[in-house]
N, C-alpha and C positions, 0 to 999 in steps of 0.2 A: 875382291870387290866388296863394297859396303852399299847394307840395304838401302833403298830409295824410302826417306820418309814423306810422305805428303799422306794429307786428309783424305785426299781421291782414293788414295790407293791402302785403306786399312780397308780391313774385313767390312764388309756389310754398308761402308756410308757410301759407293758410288750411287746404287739404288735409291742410297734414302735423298742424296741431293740431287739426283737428276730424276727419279720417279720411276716408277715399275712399266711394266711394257704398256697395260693397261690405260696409265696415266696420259705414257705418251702416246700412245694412240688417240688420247681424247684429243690431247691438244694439237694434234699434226690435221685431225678432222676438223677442228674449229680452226688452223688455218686455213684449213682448205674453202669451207664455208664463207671466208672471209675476200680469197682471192675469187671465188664463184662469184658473191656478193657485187665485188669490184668492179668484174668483169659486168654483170647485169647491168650495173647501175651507169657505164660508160658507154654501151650499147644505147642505151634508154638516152642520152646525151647528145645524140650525134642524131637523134630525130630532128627534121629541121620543120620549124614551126614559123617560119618567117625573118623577118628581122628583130632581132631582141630591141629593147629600148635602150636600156644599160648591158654592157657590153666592156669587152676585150680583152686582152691577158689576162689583165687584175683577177676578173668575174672569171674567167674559165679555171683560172691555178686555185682559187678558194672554191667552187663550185668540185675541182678534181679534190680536195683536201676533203671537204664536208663529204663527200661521198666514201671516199677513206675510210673515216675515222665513221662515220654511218654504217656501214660494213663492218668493221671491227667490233662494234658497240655490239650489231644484230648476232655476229656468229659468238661473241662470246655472251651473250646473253641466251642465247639461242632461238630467237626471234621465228625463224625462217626452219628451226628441226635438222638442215640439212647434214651438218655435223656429227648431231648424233645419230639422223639414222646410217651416215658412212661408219662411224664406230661401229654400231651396232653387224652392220655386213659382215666388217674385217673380223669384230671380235669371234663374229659362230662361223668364218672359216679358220680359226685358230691365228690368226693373224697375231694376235696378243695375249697372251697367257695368265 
């Protein structure tokens, strides 16, 4: 058999390219943040406040997008904390080392 060479698989770089446990932890919590986000801001959506003026597909799939990408802005900014304090949880039950 002959070794496997790939970049993945030398000493020490799967860590450095994919990030230590810590890191992903961060970023698995700012998803998370982000799907919470989602989910809030499509809850808030479906409040019915009458008949809109403008209106239909068009308005509700950019109204679903701006909210998105509103969501993703906050949890990677960290707008709304939720993120890091799920880090901070996982981290002091040894979650991430």
């Amino acid at each position: 058999m002959t070794a496997l060479s790939s970049p993945m698989l030398a000493t020490g770089s799967l860590p450095a390219s994919h990030g230590s446990d810590r890191e992903k932890l961060a970023g698995a919590a700012k998803q998370f943040e982000a799907i919470f986000l989602r989910q809030m801001l499509a809850a808030a959506r479906k409040a019915d406040f009458g008949e809109p003026l403008l209106g239909g597909q068009a308005m509700d799939t950019f109204r679903t997008m701006q909210d998105e990408h509103f969501a993703d802005i906050a949890a990677e900014t960290g707008a709304f904390g939720i993120g890091k304090m799920i880090e901070a949880q996982l981290a002091a039950r040894g979650v991430a080392r």
